[in-house]
ChimeraX commands (.cxc) that place a marker at each C-alpha (Angstrom):
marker #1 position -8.79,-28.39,16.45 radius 0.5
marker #1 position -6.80,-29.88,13.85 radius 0.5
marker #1 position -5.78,-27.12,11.69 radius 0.5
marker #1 position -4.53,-24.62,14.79 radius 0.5
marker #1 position -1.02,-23.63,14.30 radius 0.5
marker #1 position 1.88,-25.71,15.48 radius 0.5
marker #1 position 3.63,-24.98,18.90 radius 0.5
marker #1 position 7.04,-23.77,19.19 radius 0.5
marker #1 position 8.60,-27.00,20.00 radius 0.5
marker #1 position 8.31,-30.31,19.70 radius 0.5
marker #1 position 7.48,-32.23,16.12 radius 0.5
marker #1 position 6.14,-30.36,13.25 radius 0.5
marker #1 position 2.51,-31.99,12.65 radius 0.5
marker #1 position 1.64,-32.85,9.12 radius 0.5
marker #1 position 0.13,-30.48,6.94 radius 0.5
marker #1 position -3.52,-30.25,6.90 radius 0.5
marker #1 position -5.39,-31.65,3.53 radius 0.5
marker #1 position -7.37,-30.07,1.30 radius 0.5
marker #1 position -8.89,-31.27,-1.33 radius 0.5
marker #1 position -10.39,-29.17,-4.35 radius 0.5
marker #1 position -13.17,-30.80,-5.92 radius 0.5
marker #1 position -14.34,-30.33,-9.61 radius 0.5
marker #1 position -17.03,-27.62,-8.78 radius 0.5
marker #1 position -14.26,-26.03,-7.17 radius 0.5
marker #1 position -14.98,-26.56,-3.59 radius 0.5
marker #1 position -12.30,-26.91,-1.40 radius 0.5
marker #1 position -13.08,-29.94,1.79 radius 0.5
marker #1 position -10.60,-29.47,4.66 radius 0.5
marker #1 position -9.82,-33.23,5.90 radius 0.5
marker #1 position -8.65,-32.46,9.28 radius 0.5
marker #1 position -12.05,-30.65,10.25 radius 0.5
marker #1 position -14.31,-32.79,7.71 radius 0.5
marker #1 position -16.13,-29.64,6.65 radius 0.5
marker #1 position -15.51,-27.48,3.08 radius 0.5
marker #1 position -14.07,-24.40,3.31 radius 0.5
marker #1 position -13.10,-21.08,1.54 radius 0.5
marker #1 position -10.24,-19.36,0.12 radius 0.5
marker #1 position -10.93,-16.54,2.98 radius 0.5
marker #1 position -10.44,-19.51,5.36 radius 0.5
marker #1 position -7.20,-20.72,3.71 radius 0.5
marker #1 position -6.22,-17.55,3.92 radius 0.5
marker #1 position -6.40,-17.16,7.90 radius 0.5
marker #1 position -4.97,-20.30,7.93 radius 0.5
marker #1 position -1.76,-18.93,6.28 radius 0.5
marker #1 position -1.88,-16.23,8.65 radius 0.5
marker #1 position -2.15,-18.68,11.36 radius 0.5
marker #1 position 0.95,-20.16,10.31 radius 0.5
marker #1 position -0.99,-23.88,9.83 radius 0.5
marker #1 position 0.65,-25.69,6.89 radius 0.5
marker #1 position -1.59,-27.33,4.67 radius 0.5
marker #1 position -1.52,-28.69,1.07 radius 0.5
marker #1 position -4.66,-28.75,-1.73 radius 0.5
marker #1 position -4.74,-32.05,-4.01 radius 0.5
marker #1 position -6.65,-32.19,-7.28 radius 0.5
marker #1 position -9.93,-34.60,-5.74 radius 0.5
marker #1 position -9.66,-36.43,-8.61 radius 0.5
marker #1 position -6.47,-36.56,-10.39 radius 0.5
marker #1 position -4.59,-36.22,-6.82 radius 0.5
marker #1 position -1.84,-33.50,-8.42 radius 0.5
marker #1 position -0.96,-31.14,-5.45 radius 0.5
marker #1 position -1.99,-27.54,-7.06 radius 0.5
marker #1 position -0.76,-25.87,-3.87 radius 0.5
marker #1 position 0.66,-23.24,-5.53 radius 0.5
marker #1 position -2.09,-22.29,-7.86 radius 0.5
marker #1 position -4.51,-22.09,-4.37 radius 0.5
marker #1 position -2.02,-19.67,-2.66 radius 0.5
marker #1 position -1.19,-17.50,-6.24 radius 0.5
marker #1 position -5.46,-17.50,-6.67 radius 0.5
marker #1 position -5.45,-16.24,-2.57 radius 0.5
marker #1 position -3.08,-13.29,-3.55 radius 0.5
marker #1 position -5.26,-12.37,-6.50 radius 0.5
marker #1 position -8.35,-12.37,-4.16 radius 0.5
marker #1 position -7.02,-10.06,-1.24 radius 0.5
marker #1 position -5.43,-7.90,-4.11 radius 0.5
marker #1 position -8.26,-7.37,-5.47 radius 0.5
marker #1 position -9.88,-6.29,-2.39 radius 0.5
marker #1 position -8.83,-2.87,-2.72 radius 0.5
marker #1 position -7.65,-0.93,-0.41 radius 0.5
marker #1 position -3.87,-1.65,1.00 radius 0.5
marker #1 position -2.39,-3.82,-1.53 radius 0.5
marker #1 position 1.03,-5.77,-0.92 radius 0.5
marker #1 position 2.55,-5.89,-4.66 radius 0.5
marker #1 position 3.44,-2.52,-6.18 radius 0.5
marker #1 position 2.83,-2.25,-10.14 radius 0.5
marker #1 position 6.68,-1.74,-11.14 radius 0.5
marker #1 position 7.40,-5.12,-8.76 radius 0.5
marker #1 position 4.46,-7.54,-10.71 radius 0.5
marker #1 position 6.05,-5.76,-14.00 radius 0.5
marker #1 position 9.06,-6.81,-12.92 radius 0.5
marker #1 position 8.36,-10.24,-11.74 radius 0.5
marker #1 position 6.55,-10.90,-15.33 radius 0.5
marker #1 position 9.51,-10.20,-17.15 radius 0.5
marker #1 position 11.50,-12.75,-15.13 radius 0.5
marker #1 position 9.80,-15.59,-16.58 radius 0.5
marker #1 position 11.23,-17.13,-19.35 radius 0.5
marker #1 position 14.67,-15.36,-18.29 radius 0.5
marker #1 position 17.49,-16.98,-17.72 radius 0.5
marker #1 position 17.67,-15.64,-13.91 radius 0.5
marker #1 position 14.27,-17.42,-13.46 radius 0.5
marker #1 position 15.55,-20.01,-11.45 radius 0.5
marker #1 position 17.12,-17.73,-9.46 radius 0.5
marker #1 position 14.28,-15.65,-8.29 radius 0.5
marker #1 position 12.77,-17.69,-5.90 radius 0.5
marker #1 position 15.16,-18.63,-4.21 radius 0.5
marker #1 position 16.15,-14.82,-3.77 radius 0.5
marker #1 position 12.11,-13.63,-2.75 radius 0.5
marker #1 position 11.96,-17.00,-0.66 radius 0.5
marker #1 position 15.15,-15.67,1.28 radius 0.5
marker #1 position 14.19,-12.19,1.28 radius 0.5
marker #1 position 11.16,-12.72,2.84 radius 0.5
marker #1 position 12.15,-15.57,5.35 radius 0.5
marker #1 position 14.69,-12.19,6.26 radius 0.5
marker #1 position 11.53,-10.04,6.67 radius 0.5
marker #1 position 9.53,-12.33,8.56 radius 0.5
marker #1 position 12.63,-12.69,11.12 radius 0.5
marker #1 position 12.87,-8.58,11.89 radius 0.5
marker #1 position 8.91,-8.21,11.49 radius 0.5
marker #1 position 8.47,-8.17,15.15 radius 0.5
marker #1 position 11.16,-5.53,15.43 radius 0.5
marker #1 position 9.38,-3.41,12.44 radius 0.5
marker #1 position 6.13,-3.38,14.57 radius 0.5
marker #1 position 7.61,-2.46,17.64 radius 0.5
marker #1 position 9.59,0.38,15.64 radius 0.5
marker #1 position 6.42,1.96,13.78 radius 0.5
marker #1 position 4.80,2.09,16.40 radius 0.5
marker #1 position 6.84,4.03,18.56 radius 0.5
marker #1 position 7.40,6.25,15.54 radius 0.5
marker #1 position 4.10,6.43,14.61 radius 0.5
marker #1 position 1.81,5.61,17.26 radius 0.5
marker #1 position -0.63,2.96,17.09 radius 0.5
marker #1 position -1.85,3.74,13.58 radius 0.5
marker #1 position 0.85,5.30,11.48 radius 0.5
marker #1 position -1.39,5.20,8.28 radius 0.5
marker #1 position -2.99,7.87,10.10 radius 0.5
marker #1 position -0.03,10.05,10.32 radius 0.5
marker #1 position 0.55,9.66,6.71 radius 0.5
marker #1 position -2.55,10.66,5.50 radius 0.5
marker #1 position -2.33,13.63,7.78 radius 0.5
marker #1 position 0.75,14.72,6.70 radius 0.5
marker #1 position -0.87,14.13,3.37 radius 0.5
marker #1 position -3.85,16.39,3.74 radius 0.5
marker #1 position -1.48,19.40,4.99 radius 0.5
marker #1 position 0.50,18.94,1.86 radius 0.5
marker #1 position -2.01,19.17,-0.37 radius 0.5
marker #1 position -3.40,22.87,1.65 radius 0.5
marker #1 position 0.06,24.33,1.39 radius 0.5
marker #1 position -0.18,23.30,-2.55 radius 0.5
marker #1 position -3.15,24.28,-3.18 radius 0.5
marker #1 position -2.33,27.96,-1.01 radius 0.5
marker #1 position 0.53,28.19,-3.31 radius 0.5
marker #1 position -0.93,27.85,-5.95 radius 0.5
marker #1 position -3.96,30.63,-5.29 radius 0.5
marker #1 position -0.97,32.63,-4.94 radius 0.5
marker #1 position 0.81,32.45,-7.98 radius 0.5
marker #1 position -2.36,32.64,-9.68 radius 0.5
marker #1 position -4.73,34.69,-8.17 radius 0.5
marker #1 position -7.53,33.76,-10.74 radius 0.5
marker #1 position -7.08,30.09,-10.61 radius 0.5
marker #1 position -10.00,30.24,-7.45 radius 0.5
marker #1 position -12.58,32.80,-9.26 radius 0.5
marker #1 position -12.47,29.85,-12.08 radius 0.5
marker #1 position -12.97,26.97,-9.55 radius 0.5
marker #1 position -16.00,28.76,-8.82 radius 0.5
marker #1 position -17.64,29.07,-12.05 radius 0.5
marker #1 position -16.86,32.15,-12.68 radius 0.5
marker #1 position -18.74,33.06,-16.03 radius 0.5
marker #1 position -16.45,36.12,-17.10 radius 0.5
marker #1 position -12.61,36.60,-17.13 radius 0.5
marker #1 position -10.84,38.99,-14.64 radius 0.5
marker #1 position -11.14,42.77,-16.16 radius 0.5
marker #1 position -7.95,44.39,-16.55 radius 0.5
marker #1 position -6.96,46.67,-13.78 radius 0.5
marker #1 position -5.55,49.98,-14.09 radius 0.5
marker #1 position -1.60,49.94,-13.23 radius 0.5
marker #1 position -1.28,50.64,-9.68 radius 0.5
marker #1 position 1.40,53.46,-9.40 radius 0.5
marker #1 position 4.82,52.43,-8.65 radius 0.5
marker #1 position 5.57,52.00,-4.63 radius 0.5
marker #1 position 8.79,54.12,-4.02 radius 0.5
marker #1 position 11.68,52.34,-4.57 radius 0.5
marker #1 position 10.30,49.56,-6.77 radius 0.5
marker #1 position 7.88,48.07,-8.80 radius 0.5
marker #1 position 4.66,47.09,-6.87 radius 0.5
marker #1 position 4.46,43.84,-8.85 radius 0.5
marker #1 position 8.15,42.69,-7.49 radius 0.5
marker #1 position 7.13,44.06,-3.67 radius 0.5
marker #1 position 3.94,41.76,-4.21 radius 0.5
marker #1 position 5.83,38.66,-5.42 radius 0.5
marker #1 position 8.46,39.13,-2.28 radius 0.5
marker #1 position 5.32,39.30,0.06 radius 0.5
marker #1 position 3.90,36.54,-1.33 radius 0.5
marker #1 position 7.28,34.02,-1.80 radius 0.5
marker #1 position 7.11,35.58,2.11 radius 0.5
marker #1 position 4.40,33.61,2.98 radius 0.5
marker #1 position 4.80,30.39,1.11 radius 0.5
marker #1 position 7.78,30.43,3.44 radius 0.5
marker #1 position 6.15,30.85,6.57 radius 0.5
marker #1 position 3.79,27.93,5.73 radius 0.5
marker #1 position 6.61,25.76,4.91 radius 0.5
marker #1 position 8.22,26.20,7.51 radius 0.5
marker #1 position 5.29,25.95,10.03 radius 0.5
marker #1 position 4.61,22.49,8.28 radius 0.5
marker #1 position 8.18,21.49,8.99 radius 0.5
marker #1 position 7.35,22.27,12.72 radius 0.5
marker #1 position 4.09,19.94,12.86 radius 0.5
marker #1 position 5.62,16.81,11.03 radius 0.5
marker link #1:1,2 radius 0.2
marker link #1:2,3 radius 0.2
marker link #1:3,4 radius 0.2
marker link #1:4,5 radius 0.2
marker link #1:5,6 radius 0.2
marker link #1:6,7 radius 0.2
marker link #1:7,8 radius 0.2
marker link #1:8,9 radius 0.2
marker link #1:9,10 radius 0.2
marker link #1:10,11 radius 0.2
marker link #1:11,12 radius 0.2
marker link #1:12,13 radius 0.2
marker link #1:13,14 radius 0.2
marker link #1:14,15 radius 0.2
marker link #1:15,16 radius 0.2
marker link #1:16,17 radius 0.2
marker link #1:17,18 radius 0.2
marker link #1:18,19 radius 0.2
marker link #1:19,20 radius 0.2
marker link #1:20,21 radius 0.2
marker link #1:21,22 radius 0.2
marker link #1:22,23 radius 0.2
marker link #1:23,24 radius 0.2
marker link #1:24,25 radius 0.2
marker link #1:25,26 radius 0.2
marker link #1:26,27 radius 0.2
marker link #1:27,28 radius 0.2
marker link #1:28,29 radius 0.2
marker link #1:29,30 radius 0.2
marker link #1:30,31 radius 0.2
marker link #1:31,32 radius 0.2
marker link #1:32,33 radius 0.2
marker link #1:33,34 radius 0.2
marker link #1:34,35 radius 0.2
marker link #1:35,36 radius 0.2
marker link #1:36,37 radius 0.2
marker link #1:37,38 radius 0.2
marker link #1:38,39 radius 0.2
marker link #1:39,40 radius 0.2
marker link #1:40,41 radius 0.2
marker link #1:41,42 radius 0.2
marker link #1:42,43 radius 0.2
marker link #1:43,44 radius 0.2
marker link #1:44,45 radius 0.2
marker link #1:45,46 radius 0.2
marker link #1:46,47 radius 0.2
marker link #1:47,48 radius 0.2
marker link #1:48,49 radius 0.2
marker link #1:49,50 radius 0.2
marker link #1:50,51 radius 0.2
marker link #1:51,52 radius 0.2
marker link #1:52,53 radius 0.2
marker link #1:53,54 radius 0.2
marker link #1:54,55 radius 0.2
marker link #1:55,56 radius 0.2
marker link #1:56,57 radius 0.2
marker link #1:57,58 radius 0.2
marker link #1:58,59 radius 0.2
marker link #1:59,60 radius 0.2
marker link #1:60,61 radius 0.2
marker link #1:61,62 radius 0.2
marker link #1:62,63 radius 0.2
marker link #1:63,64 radius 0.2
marker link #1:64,65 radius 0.2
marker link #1:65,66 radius 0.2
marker link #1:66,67 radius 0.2
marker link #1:67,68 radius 0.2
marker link #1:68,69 radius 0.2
marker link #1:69,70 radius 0.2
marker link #1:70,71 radius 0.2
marker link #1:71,72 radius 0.2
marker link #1:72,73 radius 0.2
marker link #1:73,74 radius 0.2
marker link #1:74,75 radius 0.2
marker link #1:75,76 radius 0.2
marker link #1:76,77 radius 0.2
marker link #1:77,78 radius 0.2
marker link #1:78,79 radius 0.2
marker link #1:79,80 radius 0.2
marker link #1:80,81 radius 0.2
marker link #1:81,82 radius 0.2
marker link #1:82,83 radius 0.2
marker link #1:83,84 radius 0.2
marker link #1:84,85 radius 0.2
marker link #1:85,86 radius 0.2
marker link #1:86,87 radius 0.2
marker link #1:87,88 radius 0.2
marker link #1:88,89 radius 0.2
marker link #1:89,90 radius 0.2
marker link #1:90,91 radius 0.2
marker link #1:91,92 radius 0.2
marker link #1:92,93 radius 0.2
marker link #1:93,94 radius 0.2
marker link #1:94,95 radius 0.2
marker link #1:95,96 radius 0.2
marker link #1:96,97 radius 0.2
marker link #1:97,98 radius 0.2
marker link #1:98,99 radius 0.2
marker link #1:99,100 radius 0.2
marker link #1:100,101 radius 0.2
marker link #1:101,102 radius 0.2
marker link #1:102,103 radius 0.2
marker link #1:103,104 radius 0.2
marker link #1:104,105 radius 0.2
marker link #1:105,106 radius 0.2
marker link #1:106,107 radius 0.2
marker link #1:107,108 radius 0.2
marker link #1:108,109 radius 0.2
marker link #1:109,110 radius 0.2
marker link #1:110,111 radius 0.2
marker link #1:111,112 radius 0.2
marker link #1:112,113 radius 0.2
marker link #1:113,114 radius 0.2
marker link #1:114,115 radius 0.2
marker link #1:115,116 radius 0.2
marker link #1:116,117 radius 0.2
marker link #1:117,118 radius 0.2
marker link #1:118,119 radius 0.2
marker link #1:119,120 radius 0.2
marker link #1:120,121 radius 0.2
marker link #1:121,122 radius 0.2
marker link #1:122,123 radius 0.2
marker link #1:123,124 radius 0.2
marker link #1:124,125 radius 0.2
marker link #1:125,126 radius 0.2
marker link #1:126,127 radius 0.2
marker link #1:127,128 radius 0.2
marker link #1:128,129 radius 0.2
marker link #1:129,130 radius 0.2
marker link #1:130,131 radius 0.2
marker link #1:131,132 radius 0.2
marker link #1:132,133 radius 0.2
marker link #1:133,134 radius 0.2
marker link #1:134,135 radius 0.2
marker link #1:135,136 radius 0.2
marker link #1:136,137 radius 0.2
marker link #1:137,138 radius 0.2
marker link #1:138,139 radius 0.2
marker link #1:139,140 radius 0.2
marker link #1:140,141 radius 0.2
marker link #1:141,142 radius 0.2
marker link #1:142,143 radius 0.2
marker link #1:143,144 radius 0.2
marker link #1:144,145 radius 0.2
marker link #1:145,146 radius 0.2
marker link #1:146,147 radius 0.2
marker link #1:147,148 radius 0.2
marker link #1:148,149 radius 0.2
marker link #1:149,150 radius 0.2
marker link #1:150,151 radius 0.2
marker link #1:151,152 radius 0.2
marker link #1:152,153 radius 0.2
marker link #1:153,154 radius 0.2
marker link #1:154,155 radius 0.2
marker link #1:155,156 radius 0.2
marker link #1:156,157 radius 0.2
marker link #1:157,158 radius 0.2
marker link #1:158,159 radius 0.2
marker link #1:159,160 radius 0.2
marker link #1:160,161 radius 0.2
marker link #1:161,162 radius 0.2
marker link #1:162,163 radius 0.2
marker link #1:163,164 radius 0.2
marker link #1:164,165 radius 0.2
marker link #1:165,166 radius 0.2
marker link #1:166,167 radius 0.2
marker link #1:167,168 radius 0.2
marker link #1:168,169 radius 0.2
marker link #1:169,170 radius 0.2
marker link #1:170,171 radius 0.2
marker link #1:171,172 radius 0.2
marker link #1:172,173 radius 0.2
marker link #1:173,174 radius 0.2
marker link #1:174,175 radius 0.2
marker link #1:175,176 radius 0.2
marker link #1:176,177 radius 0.2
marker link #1:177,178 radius 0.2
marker link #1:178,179 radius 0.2
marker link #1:179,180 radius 0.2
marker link #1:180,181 radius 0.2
marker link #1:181,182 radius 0.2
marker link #1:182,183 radius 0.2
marker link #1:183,184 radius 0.2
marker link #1:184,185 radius 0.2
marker link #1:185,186 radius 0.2
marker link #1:186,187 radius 0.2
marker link #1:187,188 radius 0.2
marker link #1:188,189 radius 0.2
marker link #1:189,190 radius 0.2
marker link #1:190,191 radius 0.2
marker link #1:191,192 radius 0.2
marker link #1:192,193 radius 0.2
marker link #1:193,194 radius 0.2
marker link #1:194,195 radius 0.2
marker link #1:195,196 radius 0.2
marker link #1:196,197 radius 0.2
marker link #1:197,198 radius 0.2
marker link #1:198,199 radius 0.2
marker link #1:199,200 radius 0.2
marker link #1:200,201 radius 0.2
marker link #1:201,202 radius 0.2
marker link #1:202,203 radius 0.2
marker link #1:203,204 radius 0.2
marker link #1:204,205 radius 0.2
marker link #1:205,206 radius 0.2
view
């Protein structure tokens, strides 16, 4: 087909044309059929250069295609590429005086990613396993039980109330003082005890 990606060597091909027509479809030229922004998308993926042209005017709105692809997978949900603080940060570029510095700095930056991506891979997954999402959310989950046990032990009543519990804890008669000490301090000891044991059993699993 047309539109596969080029080989290693030999001549780059052209770019593939696209054309974007007024009610917005987009017609791939090389393949004679119309096509979507999901397509263009695998397309990039593919590594197959192409170009869109305005059907009728002829302008080349290339870059308004891709920027509309990134607000389409973005809004996907799920695993999104561009961090809140980073679009904040981009937006108040424009207008700047470093503005025409910028891309040339993400264009390098990632052309520096895309070189050591293949060593990434290779790395995560021999730290990770095949699916190190999966060890993140894991180590997730058992961070969230060790809070949570904390903090049913610093405040004892903080689980009757999860429940529903309709009336407050009655006062109980002071227990009598263990020799030695106060009961209250022997109790926190026991208790700052355990949080450490935890800890450091989660140490042992990550």
């Amino acid at each position: 087909m047309a539109d596969q990606p080029a080989p290693e060597s030999g001549p780059k091909p052209a770019p593939v044309v696209i054309k974007k027509y007024a009610n917005r479809r987009l017609y791939n030229t090389a393949t004679s059929a119309y096509v979507t922004l999901e397509h263009l998308s695998q397309m990039v993926k593919d590594k197959t250069d192409f170009v869109v042209y305005d059907a009728k005017t002829g302008e080349d709105i290339t870059r308004p295609v891709l920027t509309q692809i990134i607000f389409e997978e973005e809004s996907k949900g799920g695993q999104t590429l561009l961090p809140i603080p980073f679009l904040r940060q981009l937006i108040s570029f424009y207008g700047d005086s470093l503005q025409g510095v910028v891309p040339q700095y993400l264009e390098m930056s990632m052309a520096q990613f895309a070189r050591n991506q293949d060593q990434m891979r290779r790395y995560m997954q021999n730290t990770f396993g095949f699916n190190p999402f999966q060890q993140f959310e894991a180590m997730g989950k058992q961070n969230m039980a060790m809070f949570e046990n904390a903090m049913r032990m610093f405040n004892p009543f903080a689980a009757g109330q999860a429940n529903g519990a309709a009336e407050p804890p009655k006062a109980e008669p002071p227990a009598a003082a263990a020799p030695g000490g106060d009961t209250g301090i022997e109790d926190l000891k026991r208790k700052l005890d355990e949080l450490q044991s935890q800890l450091s059993d989660l140490s042992k699993k990550s």
